[in-house]
C-alpha positions as CSV (number, residue, x, y, z in Angstrom):
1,X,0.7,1.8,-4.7
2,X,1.2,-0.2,-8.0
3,X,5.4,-1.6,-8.9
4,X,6.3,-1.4,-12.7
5,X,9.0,-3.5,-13.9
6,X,10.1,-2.4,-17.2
7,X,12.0,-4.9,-19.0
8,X,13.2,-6.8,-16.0
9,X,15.8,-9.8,-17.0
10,X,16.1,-11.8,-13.8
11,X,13.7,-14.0,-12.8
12,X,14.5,-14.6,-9.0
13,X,14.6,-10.6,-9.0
14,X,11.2,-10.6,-10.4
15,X,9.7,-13.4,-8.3
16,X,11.0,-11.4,-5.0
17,X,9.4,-8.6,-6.2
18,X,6.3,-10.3,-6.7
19,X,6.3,-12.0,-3.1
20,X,6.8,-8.2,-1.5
21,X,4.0,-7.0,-3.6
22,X,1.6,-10.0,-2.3
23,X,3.0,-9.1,1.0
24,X,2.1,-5.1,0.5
25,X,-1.2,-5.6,-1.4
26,X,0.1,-4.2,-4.4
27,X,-0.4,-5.0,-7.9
28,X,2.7,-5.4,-9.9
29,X,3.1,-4.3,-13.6
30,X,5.6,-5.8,-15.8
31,X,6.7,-4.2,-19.2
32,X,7.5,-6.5,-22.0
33,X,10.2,-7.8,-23.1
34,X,11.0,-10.2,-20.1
35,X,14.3,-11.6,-19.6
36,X,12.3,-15.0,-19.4
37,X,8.9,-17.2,-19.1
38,X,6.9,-16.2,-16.4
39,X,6.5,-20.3,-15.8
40,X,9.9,-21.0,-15.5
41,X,10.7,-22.7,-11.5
42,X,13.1,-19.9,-10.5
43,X,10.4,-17.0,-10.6
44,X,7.9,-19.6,-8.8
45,X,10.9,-20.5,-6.5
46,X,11.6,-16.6,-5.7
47,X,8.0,-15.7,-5.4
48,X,7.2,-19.3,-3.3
49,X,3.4,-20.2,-2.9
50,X,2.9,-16.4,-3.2
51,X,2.8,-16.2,-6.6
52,X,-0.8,-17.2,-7.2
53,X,-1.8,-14.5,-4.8
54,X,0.1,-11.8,-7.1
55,X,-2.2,-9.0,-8.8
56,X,0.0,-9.0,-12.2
57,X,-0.6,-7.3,-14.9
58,X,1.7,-7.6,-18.7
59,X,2.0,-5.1,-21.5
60,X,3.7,-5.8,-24.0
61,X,5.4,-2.0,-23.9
62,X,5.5,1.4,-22.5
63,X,3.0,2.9,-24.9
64,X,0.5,-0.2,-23.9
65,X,0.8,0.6,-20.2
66,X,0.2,4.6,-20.8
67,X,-2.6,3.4,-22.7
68,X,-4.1,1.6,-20.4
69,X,-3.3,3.8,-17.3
70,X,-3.0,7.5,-19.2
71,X,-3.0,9.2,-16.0
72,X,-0.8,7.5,-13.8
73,X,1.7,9.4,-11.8
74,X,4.7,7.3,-12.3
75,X,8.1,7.8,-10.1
76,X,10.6,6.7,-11.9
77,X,14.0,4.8,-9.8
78,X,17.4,5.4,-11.0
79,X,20.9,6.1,-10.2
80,X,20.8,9.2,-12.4
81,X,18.0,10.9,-10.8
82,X,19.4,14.3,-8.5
83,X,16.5,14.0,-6.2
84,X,16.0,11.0,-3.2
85,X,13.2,8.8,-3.0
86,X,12.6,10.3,0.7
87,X,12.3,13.8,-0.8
88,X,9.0,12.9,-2.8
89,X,5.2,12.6,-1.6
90,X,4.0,9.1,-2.7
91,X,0.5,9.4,-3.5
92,X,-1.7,5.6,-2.3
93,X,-2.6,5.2,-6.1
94,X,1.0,6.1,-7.3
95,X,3.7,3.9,-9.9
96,X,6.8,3.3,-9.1
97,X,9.3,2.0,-11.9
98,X,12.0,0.3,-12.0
99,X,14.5,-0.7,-15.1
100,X,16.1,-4.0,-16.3
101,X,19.1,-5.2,-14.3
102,X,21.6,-4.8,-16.8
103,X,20.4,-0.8,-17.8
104,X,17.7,0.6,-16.1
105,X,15.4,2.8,-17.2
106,X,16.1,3.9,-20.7
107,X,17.3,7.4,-20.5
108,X,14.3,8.3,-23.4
109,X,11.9,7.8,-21.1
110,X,14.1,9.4,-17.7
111,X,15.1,12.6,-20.3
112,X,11.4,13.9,-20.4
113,X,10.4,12.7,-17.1
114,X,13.2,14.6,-14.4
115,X,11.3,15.6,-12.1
116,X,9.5,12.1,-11.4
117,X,12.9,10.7,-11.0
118,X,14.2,9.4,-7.7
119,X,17.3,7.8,-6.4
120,X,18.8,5.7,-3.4
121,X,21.2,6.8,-2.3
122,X,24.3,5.0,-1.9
123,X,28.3,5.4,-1.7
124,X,29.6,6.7,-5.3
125,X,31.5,3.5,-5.7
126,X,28.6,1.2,-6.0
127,X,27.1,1.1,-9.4
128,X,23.3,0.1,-8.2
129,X,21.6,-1.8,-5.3
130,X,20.1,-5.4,-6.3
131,X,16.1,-5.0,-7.9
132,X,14.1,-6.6,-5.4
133,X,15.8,-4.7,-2.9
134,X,15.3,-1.3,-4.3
135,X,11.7,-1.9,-4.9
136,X,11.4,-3.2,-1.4
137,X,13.3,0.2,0.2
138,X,11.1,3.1,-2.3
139,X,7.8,0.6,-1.8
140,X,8.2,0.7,1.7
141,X,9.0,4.5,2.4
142,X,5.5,5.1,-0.2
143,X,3.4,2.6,2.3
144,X,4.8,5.0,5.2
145,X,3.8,8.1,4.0
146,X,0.6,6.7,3.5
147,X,0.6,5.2,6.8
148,X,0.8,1.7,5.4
149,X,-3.1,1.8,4.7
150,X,-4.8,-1.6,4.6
151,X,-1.9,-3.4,6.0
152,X,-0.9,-5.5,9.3
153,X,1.1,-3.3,11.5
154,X,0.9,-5.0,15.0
155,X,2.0,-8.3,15.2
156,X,1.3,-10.7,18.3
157,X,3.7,-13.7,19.8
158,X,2.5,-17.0,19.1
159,X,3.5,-19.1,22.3
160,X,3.9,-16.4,25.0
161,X,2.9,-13.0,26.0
162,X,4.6,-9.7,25.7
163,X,6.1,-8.7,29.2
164,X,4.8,-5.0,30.0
């Protein structure tokens, strides 16, 4: 699984982001411009020690990263999509994307792309869930399809013994 972020503007957004992807193994592409340095202390405070560990990866735009990846199959996230992010098979070498806080994903890019489009849903009211947590909810459901290959899924007390 690979997480694009195109254009994100937040940096505690993007350092969450990048502390789920060191958590998931999975390398995280961001899209120029960024709403900020990728030094400043809030990203490093979102993404903790973690951030070292990230597998990050700049362009500095969309053309760049379909250069550089020409045949990625990307999902695209957005409130305008018809289709649910449960309704899709999530290949392990898939891109999921995800717009800018303030907009989303351009609706050039979503215009030419429907049927790679994918929503959460949500009640009508609500204009959009929170970054970090949408990438966590579509990243997860992806690693479950592909039966969260690579990754931890048995954990063990550290002081006591589970009671059969």
């Amino acid at each position: 699984m690979h997480i694009i972020l195109h254009q994100p503007e937040i940096p505690a957004n993007t350092g969450n982001i990048g502390r789920t992807c060191v958590a998931t193994g999975t390398p995280l592409h961001l899209i120029e411009p960024l709403g900020f340095r990728l030094d400043e202390k809030s990203i490093k405070r979102a993404g903790m020690d973690y951030w070292s560990q990230l597998d990050v990866t700049r362009y500095m735009n969309y053309q760049e990263f379909l250069t550089c990846h020409p045949d990625a199959k990307i999902w695209m996230a957005t409130t305008k999509a018809k289709r649910s992010y449960t309704e899709v098979s999530y290949g392990e070498n898939d891109f999921i994307m995800f717009g800018k806080e303030s907009a989303g994903i351009p609706e050039e890019l979503l215009a030419v792309h429907e049927a790679s489009c994918i929503r959460i849903p949500m009640q009508p009211s609500i204009r959009s869930l929170n970054l970090s947590n949408s990438v966590a909810i579509v990243l997860y459901e992806a690693l479950r399809q592909n039966h969260f290959s690579g990754m931890q899924t048995e954990g063990k007390l550290h002081r006591l013994h589970w009671q059969e």
